[in-house]
N, C-alpha and C positions, 0 to 999 in steps of 0.2 A: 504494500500500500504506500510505502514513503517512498518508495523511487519512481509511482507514479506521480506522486503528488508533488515531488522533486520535476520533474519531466513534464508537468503543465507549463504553458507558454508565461501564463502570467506571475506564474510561482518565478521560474526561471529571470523571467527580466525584473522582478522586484527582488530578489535577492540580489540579483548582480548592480540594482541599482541603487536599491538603500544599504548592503552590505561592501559590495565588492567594491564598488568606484572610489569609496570614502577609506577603506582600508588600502585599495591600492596607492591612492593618492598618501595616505599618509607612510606607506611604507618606501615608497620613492621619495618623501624629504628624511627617511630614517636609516635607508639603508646604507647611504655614505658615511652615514656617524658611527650606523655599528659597525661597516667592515674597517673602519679605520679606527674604531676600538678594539677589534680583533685582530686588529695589524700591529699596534702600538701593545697590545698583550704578547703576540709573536716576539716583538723584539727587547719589551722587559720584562718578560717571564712572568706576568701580572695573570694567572689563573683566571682569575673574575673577567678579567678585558679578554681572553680568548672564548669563556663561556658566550658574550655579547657579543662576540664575532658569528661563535655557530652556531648561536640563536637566532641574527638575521640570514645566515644561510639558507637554515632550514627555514626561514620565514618566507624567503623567494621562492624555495621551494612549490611550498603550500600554496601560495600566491598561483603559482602557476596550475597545482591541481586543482585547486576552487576553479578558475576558471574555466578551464578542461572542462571540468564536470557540470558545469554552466551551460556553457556552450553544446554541450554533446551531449544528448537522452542515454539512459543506460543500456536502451535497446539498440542501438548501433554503436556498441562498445564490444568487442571481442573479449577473451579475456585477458588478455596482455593489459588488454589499455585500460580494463578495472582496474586490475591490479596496482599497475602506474600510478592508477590517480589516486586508488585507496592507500597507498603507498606517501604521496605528496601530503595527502590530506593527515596521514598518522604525523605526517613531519612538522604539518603546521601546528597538532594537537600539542605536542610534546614542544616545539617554539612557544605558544602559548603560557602552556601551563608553566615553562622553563622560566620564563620571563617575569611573569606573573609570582613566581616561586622566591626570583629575585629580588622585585619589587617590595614582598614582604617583610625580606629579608631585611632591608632597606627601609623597615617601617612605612613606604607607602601602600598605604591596605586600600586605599581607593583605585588606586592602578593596580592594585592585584585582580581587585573586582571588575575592570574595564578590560583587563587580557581575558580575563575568563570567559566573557563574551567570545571571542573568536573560537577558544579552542570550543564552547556548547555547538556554534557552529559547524567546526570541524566534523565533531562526532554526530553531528545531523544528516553532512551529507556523506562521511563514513558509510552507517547503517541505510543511507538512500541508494549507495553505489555496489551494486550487487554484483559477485564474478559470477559472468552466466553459466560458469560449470557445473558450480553448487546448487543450482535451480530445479 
């Protein structure tokens, strides 16, 4: 039932357009900051600055499967390209919660609550994207 309901035209463009646009746009003015905080962890050994590197990694990542999975109904998905995208999408769940995990650490608990939003996301359209094997 959620991958149909994923798979409606109107479901499809209002997610990509009250989710996707507003998180893409913020993740293109954030991802130069974190991979140059995970550069600057590379080169002083700063553990925390490399976490914040392959957190926005994996956050392009995601980016990319959300989309994917937008764009493309699960019925013309093979199962490679499930896979791929349930793949991206776990990537973004675990950027999420990483950051969010951070965040708290950091006594910001209201940005722990605003990642968490993505990764519920994530896990929405996880359980929407079904490998047609398993069917």
């Amino acid at each position: 039932m959620l991958p149909k309901l994923i798979d409606h035209p109107l479901v499809r463009i209002s997610l990509g357009v009250l989710v996707g646009i507003p998180l893409s746009a913020v993740a293109m003015v954030a991802t130069p900051h974190g991979l140059g905080l995970g550069y600057g962890g590379v080169i002083k050994g700063d553990p925390v600055l490399i976490f914040a590197g392959l957190m926005t990694v994996t956050g392009i990542v995601a980016i990319y499967g959300a989309w994917y999975r937008l764009l493309v109904p699960h019925v013309k998905m093979v199962a490679a390209q499930a896979r791929r995208v349930r793949f991206c999408l776990y990537c973004g769940v675990i950027s999420s919660l990483g950051l969010a995990g951070w965040a708290g650490y950091e006594t910001e608990i209201a940005l722990s609550f605003a990642l968490a939003l993505p990764a519920a996301i994530g896990v929405v359209l996880i359980k929407g994207t079904p490998i047609p094997d398993a069917l």
